[in-house]
PDB file of N, CA, C and O in Angstrom, chain B, residues numbered from 101:
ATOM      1  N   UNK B 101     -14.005  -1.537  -2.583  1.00  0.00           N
ATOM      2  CA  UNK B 101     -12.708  -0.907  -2.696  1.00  0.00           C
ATOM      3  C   UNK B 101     -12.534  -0.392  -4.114  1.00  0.00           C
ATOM      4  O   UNK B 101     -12.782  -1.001  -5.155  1.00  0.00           O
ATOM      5  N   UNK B 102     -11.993   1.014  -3.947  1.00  0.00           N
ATOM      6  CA  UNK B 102     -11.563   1.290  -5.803  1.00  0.00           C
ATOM      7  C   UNK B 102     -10.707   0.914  -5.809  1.00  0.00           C
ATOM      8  O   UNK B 102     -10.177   0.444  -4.803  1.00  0.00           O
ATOM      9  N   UNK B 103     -10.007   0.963  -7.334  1.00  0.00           N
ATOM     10  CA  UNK B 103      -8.944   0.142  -8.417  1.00  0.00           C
ATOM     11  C   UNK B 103      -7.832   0.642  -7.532  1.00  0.00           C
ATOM     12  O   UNK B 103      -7.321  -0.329  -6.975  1.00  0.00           O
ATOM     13  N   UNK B 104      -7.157   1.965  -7.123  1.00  0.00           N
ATOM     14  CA  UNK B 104      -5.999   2.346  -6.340  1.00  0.00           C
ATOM     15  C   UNK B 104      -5.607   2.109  -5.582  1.00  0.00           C
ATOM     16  O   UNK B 104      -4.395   2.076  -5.370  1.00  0.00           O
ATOM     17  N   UNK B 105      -7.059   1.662  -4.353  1.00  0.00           N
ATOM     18  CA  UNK B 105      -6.251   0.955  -3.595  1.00  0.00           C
ATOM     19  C   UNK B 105      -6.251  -0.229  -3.513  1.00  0.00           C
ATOM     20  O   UNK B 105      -5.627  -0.840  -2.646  1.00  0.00           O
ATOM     21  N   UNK B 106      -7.128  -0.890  -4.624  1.00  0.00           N
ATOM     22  CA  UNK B 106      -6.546  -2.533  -4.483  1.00  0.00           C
ATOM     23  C   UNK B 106      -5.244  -2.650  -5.368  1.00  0.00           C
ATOM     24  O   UNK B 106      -4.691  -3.630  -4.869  1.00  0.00           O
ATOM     25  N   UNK B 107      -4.560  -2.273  -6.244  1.00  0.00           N
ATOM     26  CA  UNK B 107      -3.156  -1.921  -6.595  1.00  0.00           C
ATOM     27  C   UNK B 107      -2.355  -1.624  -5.450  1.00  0.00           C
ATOM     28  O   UNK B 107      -1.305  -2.216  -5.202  1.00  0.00           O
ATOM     29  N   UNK B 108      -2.787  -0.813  -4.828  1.00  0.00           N
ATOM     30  CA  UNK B 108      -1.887  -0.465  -3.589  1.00  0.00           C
ATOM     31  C   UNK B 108      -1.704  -1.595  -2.678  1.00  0.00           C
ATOM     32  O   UNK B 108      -0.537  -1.872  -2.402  1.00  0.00           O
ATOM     33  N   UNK B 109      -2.773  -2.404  -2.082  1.00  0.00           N
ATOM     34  CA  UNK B 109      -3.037  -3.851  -1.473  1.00  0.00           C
ATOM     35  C   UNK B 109      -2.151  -4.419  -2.061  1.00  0.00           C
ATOM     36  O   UNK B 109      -1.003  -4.382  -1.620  1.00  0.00           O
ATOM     37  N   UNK B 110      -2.532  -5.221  -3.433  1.00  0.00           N
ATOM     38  CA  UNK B 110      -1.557  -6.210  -4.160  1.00  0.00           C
ATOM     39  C   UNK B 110       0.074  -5.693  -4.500  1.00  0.00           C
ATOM     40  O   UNK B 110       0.891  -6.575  -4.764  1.00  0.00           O
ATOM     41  N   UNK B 111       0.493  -4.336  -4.486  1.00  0.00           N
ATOM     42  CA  UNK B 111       1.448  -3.823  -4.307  1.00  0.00           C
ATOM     43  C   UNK B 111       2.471  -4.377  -3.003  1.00  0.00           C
ATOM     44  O   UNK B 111       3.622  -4.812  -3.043  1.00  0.00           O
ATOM     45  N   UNK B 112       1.503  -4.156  -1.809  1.00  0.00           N
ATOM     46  CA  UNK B 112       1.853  -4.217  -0.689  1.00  0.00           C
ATOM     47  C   UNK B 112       2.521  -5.725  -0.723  1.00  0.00           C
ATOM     48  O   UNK B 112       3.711  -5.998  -0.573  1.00  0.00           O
ATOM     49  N   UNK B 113       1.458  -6.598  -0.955  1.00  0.00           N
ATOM     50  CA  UNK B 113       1.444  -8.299  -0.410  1.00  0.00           C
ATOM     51  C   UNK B 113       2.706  -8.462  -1.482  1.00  0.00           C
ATOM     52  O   UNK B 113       3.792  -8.926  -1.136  1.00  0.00           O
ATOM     53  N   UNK B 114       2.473  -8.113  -2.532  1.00  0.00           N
ATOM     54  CA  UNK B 114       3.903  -8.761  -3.459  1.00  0.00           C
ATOM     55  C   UNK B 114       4.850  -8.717  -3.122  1.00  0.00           C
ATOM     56  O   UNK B 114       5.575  -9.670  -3.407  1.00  0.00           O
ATOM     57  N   UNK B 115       5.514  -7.390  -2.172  1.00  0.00           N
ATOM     58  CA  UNK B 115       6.221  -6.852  -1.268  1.00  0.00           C
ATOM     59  C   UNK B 115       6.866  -7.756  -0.561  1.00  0.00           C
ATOM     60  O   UNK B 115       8.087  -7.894  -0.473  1.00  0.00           O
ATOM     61  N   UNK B 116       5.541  -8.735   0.239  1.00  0.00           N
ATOM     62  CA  UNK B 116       5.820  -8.797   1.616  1.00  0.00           C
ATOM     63  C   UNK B 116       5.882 -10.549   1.235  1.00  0.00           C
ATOM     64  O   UNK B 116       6.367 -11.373   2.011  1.00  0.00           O
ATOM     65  N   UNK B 117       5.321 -10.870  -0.033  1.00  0.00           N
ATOM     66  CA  UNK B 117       5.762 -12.743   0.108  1.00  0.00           C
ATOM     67  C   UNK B 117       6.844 -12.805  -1.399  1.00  0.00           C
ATOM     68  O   UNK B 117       6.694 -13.656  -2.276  1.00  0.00           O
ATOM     69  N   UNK B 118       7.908 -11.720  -1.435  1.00  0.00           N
ATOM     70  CA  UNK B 118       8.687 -11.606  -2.429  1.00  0.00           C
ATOM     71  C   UNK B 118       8.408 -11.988  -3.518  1.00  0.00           C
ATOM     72  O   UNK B 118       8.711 -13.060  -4.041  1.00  0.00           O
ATOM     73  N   UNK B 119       7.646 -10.899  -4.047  1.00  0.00           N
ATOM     74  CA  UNK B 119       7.196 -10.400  -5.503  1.00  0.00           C
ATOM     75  C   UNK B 119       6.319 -12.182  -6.571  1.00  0.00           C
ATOM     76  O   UNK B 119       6.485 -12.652  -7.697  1.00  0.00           O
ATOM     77  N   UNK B 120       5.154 -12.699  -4.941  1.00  0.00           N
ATOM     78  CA  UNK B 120       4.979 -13.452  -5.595  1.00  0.00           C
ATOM     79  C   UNK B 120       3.248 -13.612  -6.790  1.00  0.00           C
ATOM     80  O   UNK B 120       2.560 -12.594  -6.720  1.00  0.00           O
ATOM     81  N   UNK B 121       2.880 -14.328  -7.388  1.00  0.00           N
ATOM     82  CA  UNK B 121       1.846 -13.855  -8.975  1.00  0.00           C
ATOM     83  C   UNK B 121       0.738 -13.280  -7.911  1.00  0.00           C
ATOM     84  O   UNK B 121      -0.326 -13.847  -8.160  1.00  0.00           O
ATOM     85  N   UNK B 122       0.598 -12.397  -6.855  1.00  0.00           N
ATOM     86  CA  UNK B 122      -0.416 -12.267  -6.233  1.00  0.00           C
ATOM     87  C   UNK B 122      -1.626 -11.405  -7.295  1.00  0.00           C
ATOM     88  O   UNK B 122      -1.168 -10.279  -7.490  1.00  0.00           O
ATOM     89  N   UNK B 123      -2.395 -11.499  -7.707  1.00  0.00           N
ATOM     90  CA  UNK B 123      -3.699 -11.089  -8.005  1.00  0.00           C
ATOM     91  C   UNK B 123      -4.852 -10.728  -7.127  1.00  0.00           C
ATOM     92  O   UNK B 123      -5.518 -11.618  -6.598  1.00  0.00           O
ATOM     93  N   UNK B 124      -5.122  -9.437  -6.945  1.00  0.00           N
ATOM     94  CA  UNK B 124      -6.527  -8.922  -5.991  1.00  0.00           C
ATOM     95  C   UNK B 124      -7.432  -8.591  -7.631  1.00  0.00           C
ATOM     96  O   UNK B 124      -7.148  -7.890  -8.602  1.00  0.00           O
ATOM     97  N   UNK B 125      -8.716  -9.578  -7.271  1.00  0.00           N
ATOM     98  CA  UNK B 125     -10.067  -9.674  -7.813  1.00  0.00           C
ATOM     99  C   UNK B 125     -11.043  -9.148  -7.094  1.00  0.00           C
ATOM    100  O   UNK B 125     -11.299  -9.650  -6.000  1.00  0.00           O
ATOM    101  N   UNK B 126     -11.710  -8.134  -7.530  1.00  0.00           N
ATOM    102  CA  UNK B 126     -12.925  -7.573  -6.640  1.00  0.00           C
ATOM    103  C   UNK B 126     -14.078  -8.900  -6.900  1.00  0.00           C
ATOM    104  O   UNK B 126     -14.225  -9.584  -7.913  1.00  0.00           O
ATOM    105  N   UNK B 127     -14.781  -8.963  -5.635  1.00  0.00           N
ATOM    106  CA  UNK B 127     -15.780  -9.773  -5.588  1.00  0.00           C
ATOM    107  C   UNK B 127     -17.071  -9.455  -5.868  1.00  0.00           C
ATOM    108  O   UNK B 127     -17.439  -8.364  -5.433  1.00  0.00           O
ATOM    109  N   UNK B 128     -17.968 -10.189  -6.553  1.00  0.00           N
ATOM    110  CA  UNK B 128     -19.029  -9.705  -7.393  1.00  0.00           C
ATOM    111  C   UNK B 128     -20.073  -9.308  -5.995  1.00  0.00           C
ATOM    112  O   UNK B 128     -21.057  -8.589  -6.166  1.00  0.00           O
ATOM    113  N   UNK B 129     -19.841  -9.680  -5.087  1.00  0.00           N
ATOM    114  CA  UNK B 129     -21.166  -9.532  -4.212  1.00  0.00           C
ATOM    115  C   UNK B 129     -21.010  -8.584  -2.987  1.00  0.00           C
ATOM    116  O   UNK B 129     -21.791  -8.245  -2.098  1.00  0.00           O
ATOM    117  N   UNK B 130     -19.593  -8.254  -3.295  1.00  0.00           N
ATOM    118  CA  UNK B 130     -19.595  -7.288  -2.314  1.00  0.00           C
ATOM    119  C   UNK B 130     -18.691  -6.406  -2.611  1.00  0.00           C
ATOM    120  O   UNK B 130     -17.709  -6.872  -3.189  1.00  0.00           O
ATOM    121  N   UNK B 131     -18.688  -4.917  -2.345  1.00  0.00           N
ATOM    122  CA  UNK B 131     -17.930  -4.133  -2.740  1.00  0.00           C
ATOM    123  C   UNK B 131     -16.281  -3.869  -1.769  1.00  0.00           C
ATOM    124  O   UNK B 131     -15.203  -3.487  -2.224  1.00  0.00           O
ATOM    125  N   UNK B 132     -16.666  -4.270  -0.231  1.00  0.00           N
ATOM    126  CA  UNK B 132     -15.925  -3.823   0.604  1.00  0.00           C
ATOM    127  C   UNK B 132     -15.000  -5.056   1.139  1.00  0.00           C
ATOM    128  O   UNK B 132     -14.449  -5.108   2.239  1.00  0.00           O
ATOM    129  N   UNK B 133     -14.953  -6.163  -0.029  1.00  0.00           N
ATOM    130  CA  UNK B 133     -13.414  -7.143  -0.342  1.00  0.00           C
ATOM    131  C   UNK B 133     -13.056  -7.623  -0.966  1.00  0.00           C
ATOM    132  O   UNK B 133     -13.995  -8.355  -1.277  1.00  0.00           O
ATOM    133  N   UNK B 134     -11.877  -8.007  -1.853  1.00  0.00           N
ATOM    134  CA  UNK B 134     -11.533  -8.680  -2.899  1.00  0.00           C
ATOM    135  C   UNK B 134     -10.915 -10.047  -2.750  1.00  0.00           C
ATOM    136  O   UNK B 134     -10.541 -10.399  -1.631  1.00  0.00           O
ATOM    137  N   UNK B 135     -10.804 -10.688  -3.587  1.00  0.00           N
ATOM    138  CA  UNK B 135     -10.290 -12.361  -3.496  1.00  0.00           C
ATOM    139  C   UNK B 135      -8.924 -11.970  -3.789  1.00  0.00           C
ATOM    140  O   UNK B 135      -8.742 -11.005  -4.531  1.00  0.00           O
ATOM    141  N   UNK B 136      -7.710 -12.755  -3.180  1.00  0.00           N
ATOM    142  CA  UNK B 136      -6.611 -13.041  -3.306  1.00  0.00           C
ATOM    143  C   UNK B 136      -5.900 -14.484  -4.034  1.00  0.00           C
ATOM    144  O   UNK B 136      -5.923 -15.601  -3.516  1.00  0.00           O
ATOM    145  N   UNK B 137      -5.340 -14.167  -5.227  1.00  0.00           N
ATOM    146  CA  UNK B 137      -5.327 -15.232  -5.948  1.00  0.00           C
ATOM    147  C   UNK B 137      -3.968 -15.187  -6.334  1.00  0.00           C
ATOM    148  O   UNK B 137      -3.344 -14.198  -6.717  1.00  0.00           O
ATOM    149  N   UNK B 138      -3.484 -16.582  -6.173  1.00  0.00           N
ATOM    150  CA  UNK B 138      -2.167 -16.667  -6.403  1.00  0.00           C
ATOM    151  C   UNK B 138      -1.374 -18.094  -7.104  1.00  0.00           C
ATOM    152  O   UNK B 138      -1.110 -19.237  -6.730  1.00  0.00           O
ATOM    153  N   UNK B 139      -1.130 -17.026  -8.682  1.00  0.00           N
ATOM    154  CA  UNK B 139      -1.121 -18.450  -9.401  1.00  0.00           C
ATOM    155  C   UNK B 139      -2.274 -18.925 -10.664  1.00  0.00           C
ATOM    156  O   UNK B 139      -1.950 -19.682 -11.579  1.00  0.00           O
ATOM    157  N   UNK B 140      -3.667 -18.324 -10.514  1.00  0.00           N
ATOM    158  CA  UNK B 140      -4.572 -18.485 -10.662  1.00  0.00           C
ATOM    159  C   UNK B 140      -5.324 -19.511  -9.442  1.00  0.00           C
ATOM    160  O   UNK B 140      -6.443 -19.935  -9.732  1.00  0.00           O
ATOM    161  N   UNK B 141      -4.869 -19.819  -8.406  1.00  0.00           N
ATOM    162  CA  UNK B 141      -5.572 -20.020  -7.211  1.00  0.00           C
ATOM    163  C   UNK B 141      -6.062 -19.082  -6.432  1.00  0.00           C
ATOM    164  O   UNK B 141      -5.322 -18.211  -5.975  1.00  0.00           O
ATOM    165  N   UNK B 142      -7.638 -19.129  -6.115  1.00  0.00           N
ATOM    166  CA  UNK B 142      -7.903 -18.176  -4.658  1.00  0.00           C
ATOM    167  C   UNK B 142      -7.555 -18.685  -3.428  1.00  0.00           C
ATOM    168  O   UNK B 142      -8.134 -19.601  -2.843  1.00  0.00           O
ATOM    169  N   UNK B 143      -6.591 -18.064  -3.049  1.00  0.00           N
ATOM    170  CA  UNK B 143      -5.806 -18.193  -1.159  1.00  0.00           C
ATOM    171  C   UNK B 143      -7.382 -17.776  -0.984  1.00  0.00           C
ATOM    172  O   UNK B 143      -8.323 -18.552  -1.148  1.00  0.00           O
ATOM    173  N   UNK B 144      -7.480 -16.401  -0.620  1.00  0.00           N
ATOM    174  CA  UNK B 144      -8.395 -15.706   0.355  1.00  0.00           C
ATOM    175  C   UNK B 144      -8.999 -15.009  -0.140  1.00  0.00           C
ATOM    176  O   UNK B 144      -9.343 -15.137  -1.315  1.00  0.00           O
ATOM    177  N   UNK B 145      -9.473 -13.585   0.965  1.00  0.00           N
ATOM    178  CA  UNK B 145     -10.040 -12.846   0.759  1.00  0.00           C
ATOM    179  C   UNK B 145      -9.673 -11.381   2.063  1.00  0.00           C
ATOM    180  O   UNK B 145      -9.891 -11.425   3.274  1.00  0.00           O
ATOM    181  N   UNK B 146      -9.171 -10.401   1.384  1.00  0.00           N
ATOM    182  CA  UNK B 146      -8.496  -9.023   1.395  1.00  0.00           C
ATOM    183  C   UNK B 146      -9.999  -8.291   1.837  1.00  0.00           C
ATOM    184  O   UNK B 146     -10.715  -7.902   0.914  1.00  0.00           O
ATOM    185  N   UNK B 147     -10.607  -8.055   3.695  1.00  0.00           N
ATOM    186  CA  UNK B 147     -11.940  -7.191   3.956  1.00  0.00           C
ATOM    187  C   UNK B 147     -11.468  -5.186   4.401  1.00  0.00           C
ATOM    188  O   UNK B 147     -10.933  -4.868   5.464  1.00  0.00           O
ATOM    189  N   UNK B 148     -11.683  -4.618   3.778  1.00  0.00           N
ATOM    190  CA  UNK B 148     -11.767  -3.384   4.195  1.00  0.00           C
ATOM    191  C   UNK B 148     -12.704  -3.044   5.246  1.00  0.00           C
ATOM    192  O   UNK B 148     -13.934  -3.105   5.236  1.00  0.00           O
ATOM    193  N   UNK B 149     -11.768  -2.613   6.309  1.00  0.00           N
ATOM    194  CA  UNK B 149     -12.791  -2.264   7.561  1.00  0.00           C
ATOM    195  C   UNK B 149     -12.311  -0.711   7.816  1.00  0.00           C
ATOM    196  O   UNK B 149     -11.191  -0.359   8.184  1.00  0.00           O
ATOM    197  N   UNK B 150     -13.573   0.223   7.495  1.00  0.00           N
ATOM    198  CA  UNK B 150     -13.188   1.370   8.087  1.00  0.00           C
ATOM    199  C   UNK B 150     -14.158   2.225   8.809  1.00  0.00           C
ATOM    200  O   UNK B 150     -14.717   3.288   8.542  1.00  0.00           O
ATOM    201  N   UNK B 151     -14.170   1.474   9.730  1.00  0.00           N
ATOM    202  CA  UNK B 151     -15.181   1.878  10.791  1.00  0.00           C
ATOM    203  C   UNK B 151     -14.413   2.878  12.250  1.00  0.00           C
ATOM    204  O   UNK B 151     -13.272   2.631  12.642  1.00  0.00           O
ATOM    205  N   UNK B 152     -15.046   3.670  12.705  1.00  0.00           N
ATOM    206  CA  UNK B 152     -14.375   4.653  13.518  1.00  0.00           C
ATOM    207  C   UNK B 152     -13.409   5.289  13.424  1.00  0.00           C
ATOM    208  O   UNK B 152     -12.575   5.475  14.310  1.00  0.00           O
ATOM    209  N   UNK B 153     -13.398   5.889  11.844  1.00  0.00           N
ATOM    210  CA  UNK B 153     -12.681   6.849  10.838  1.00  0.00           C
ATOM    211  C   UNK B 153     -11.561   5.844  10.414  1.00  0.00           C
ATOM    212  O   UNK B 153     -11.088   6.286   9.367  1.00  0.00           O
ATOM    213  N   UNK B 154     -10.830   4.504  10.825  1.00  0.00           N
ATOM    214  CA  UNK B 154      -9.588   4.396  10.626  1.00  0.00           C
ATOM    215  C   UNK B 154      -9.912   2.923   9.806  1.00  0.00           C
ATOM    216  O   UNK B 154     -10.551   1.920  10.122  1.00  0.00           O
ATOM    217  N   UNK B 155      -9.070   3.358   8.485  1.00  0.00           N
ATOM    218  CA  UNK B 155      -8.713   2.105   7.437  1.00  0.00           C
ATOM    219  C   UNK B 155      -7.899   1.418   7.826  1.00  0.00           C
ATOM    220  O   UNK B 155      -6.734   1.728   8.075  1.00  0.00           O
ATOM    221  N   UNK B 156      -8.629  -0.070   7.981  1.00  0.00           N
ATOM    222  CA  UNK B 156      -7.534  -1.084   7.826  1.00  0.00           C
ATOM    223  C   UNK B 156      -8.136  -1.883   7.209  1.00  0.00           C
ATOM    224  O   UNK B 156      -9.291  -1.622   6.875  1.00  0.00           O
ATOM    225  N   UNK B 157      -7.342  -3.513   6.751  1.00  0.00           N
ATOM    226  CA  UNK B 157      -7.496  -4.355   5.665  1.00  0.00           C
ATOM    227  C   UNK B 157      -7.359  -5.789   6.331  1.00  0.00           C
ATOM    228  O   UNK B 157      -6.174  -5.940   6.628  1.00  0.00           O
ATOM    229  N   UNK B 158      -7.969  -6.688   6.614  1.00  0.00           N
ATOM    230  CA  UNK B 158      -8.160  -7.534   7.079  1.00  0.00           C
ATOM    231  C   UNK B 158      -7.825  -8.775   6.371  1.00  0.00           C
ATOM    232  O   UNK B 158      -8.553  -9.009   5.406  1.00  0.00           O
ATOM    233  N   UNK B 159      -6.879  -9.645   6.622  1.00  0.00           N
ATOM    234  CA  UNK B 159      -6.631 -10.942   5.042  1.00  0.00           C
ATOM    235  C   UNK B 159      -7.417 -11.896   5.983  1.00  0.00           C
ATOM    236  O   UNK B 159      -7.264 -11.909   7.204  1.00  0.00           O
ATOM    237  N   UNK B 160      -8.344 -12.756   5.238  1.00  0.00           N
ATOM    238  CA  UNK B 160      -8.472 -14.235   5.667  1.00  0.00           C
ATOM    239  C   UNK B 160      -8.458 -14.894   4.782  1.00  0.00           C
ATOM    240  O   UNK B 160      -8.842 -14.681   3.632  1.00  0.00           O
ATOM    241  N   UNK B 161      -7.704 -16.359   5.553  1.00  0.00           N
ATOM    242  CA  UNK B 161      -7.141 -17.227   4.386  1.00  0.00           C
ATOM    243  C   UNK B 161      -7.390 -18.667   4.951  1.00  0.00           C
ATOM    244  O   UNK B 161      -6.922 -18.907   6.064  1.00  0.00           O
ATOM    245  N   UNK B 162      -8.212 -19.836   4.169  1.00  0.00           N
ATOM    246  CA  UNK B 162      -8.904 -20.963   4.610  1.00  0.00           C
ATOM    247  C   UNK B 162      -8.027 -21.647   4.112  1.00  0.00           C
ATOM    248  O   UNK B 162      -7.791 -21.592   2.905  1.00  0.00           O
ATOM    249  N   UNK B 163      -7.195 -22.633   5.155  1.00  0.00           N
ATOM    250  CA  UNK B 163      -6.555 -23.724   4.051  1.00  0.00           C
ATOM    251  C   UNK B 163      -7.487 -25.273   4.806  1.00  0.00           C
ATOM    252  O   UNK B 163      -8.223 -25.439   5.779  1.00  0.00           O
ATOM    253  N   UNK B 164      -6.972 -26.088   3.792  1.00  0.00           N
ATOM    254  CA  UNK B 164      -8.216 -27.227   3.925  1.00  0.00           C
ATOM    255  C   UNK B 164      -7.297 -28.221   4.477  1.00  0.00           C
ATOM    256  O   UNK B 164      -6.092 -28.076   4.270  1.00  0.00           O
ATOM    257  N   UNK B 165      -7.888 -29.587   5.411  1.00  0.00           N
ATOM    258  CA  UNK B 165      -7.079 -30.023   6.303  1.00  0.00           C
ATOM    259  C   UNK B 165      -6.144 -31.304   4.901  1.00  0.00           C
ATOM    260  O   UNK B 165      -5.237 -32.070   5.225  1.00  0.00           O
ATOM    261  N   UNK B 166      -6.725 -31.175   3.410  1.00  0.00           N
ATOM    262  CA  UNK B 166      -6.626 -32.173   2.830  1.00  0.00           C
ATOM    263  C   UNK B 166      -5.502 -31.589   1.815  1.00  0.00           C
ATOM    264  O   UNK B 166      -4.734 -32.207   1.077  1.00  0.00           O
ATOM    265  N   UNK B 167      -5.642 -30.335   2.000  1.00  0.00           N
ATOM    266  CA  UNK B 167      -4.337 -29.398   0.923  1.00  0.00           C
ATOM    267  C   UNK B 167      -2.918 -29.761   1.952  1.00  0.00           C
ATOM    268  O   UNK B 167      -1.785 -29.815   1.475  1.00  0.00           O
ATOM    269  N   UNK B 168      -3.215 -29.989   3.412  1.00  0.00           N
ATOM    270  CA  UNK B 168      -1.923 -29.725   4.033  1.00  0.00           C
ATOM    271  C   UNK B 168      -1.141 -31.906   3.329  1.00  0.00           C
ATOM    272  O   UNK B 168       0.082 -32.001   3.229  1.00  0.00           O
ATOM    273  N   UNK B 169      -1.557 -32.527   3.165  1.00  0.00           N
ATOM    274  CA  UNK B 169      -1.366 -33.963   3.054  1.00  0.00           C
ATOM    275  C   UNK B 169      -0.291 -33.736   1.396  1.00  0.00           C
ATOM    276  O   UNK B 169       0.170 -34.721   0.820  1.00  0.00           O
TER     277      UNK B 169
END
């Protein structure tokens, strides 16, 4: 992903969990997703899928059964 539209991404999400420290980090090993970090924590990871002409953005987010305690 270039710099515009991961601004545009982290634009979006700040938006949408009321303007919270969200940070998009491009990932060293792959070009087509960035880490989602919030806080200086990584939640997830932000995948660009644009396959059969149409962009979309995929979030996955792992929480651990020992973070919920």
């Amino acid at each position: 992903m270039h710099s515009e539209e991961i601004q545009k991404i982290q634009a979006f999400l700040k938006a949408k969990f009321s303007g919270a420290d969200i940070i998009l980090k491009p990932r060293e090993e792959t070009r087509d997703s960035v880490e989602i970090t919030i806080a200086g924590e990584t939640l997830g990871i932000v995948f660009k899928d644009d396959e059969d002409g149409d962009v979309c953005y995929h979030v996955q987010m792992t929480i651990l059964s020992e973070d919920l305690a």
